[in-house]
C-alpha positions in Angstrom: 0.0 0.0 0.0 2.7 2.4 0.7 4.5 1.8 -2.8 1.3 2.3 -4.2 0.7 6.1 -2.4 4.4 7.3 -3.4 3.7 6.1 -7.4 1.2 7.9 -7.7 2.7 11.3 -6.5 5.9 10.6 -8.3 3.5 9.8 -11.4 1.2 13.0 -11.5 5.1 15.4 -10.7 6.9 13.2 -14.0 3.7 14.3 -16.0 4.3 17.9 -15.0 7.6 17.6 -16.1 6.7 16.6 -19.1 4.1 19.7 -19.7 6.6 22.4 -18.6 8.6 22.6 -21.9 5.4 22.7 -24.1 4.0 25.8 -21.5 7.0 27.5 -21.7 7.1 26.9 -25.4 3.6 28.6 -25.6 4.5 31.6 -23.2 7.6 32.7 -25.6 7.1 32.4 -29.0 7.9 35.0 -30.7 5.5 37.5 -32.9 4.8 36.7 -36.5 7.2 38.7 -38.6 5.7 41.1 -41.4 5.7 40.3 -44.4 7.7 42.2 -47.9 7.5 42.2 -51.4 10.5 44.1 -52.7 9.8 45.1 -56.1 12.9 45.6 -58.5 14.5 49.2 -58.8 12.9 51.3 -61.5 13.5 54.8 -62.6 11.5 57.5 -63.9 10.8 58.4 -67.6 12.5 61.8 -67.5 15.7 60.0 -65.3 16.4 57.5 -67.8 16.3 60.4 -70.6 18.6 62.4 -68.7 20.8 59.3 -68.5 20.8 58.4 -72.3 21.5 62.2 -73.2 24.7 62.0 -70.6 26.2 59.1 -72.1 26.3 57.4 -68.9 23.8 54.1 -69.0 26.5 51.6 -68.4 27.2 53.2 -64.7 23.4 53.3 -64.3 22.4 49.6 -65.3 25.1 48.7 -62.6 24.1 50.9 -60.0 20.4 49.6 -60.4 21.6 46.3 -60.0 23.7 46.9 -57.4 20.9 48.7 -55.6 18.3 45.4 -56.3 20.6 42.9 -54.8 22.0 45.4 -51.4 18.5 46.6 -50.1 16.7 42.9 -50.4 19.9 41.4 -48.7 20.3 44.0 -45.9 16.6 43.5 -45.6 17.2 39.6 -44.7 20.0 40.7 -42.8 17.9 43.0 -40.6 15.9 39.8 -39.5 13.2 42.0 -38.9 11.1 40.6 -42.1 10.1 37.5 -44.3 11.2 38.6 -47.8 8.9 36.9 -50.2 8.7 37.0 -54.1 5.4 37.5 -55.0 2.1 38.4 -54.2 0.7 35.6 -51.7 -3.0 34.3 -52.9 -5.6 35.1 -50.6 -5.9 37.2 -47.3 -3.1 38.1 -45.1 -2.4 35.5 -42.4 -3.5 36.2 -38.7 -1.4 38.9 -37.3 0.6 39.4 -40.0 1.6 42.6 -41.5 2.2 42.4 -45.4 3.3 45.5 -47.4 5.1 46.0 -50.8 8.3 48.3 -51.4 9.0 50.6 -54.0 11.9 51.6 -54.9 12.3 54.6 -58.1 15.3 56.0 -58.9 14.5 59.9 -59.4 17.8 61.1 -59.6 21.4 60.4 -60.9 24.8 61.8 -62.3 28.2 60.5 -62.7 29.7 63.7 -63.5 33.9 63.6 -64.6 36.2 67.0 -64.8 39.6 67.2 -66.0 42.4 70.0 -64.9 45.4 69.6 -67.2 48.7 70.5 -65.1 51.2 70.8 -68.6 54.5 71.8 -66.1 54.0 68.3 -64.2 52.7 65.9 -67.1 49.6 65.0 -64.7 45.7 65.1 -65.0 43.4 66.0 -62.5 40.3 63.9 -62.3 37.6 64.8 -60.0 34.6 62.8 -60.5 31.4 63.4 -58.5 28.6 60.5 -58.1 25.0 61.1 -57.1 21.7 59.6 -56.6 18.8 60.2 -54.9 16.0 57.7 -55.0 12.1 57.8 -53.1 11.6 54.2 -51.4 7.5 53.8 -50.8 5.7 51.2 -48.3 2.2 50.0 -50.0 -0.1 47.9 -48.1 0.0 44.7 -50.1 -3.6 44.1 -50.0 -5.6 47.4 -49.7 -2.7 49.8 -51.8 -2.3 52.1 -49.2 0.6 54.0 -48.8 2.0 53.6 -45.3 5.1 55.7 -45.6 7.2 56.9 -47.9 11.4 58.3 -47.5 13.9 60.2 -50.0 17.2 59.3 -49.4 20.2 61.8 -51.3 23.3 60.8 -51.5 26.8 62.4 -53.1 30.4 60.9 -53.4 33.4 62.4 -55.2 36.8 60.8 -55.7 39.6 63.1 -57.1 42.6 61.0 -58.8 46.0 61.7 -61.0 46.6 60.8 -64.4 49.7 61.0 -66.6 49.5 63.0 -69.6 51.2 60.2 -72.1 50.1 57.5 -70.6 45.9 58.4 -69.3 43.8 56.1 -67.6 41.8 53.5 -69.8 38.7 51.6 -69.9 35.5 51.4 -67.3 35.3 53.6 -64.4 36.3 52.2 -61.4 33.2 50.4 -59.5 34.6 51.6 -55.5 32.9 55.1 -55.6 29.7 53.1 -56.9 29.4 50.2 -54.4 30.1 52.6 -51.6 27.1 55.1 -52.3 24.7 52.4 -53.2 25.6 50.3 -50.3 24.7 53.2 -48.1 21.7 54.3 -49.7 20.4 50.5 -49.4 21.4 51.0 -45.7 19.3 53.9 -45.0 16.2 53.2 -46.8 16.5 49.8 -45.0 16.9 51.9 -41.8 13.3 53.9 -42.9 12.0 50.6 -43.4 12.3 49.2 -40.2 11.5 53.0 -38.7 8.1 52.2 -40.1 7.5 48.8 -39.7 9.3 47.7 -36.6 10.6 50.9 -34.7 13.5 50.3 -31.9 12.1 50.1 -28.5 13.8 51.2 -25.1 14.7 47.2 -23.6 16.3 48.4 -20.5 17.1 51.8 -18.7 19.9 52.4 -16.1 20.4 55.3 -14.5 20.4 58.2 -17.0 21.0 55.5 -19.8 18.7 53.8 -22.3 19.3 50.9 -24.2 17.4 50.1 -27.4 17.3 47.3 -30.0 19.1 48.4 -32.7 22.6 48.3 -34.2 25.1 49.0 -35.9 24.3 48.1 -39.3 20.7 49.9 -39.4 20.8 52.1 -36.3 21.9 55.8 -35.7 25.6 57.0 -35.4 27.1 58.3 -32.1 26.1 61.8 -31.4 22.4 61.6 -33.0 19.4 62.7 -31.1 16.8 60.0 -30.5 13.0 61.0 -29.4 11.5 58.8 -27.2 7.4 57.9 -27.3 5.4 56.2 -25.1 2.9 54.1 -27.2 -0.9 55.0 -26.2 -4.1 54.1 -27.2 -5.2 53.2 -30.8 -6.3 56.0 -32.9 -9.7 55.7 -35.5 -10.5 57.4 -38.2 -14.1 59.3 -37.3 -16.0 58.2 -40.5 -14.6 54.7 -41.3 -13.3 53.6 -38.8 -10.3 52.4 -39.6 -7.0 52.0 -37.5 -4.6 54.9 -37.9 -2.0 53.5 -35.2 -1.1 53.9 -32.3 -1.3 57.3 -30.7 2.7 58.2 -29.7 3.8 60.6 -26.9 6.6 62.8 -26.6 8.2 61.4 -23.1 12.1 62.1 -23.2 15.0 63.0 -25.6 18.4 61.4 -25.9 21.7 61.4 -27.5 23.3 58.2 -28.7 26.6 57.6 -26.7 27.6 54.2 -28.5 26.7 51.5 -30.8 27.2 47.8 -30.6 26.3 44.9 -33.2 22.6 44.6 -32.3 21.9 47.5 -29.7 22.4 51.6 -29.1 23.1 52.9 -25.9 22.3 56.7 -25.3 22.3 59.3 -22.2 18.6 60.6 -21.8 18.9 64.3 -22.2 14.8 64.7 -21.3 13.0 62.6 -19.4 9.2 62.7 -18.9 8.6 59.7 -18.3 10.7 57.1 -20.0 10.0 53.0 -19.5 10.9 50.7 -21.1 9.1 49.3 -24.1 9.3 53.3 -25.1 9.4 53.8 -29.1 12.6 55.0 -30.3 12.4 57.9 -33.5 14.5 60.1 -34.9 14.3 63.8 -33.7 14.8 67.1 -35.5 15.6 69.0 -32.4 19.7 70.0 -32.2 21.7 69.4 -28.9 22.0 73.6 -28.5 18.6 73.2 -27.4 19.4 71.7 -24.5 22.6 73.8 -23.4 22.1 76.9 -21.5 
């Protein structure tokens, strides 16, 4: 009789056991990632004419493709999104945020002068590179824009030639990857502003720390705004979600940036917790020196 009244115990606490994994399983699993389409880079009608009339398509077929393949593969990299290829048939799954991005190129110049130097056999070659391109976030479903961001960008490079012997054949591609890698990096960064903003994860002292890094966060020295997230705000007449309402709680500058977080000194603080929505401010430090 006793054997039989310890089984029993030991056989209801195994079966607990057994259920804990599954439970804590249930309690963590993380939220359902959005959704994108990235469409391929286009440019406008009057862009590409400008292009043809400068001479210059060659540098503008590679910057497009170097463009296509940088923002979907810093977009992956972000692992803030699952990238897919095409429209999915049917509604949007539970939960789960789908939008489109469009990227046109609305701007571009690869502009070359020349400064002979006859006394010292040598050529001066400045070259200056710029694009500027307008990245748009559709709703994949219902075509509404959720956000839109222009990013302008400029790169020159001077070099030296010799007279006798100049330099010959395609332009060198360094000046190119450089600009297009980082205007894939910031309209990735605009991305994720929209779509999954940083949040304040812990806060010591007079120091935040937020979830984002180096590769798609904001250099040292940059003022942050902070927002606590309220409410969600209708539209009157239709009823239809326009967010979250967001409230100015706290300013700060970032002090230093690691792989996956920020760390920055709050400057302002009314009211700052964690969870807190991290944005980019247009107010200048001089504001808060006396």
């Amino acid at each position: 009789m006793n054997s039989l009244s310890s089984f029993f115990p030991r056989l209801i606490f195994g079966g607990l056991l057994l259920l804990l994994p599954s439970i804590g399983y249930a309690q963590e699993k993380p939220p359902a990632l959005p959704e994108l389409m990235v469409e391929p880079v286009v440019a406008s009608a009057s862009l590409m004419q400008t292009v043809l009339a400068e001479g210059a398509p060659e540098t503008y077929v590679l910057l497009s493709e170097m463009l296509d393949g940088g923002i979907t593969a810093s977009l992956n990299d972000s692992h803030k999104f699952r990238i897919i290829l095409k429209r999915p048939e049917g509604g949007p799954p539970p939960n789960v945020k789908q939008v489109r991005l469009q990227i046109r190129l609305d701007d571009f110049q690869d502009l070359e002068k020349r400064a002979n130097l006859p006394g010292l056999g040598e050529v001066i070659v400045k070259r200056t590179l710029r694009i500027g391109l307008i990245g748009s976030l559709y709703d994949l479903h219902t075509g509404e824009l959720l956000a839109s961001a222009a990013i302008r960008l400029a790169e020159t490079e001077t070099t030296v030639e010799d007279v006798v012997r100049p330099v010959k054949g395609p332009k060198n591609r360094e000046l190119l990857t450089k600009l297009s890698d980082e205007a894939a990096r910031q309209l990735v960064t605009r991305t994720l502003d929209c779509l999954s903003p940083p949040r304040v994860i812990a806060i010591t002292g007079k120091q935040i720390t937020f979830n984002r890094g180096q590769n798609f966060g904001y250099p040292v020295g940059e003022l942050v705004d902070v927002f606590a997230l309220g409410e969600e705000l209708k539209e009157p007449d239709t009823g239809a979600s326009l967010g979250r309402e967001e409230v100015l709680v706290g300013t700060a500058r970032v002090r230093r940036v690691n792989h996956r977080v920020s760390l920055a000194l709050i400057l302002e603080d009314h009211g700052i917790e964690k969870m807190c929505v991290i944005r980019p401010t247009n107010v200048k430090l001089s504001d808060f020196i006396d």
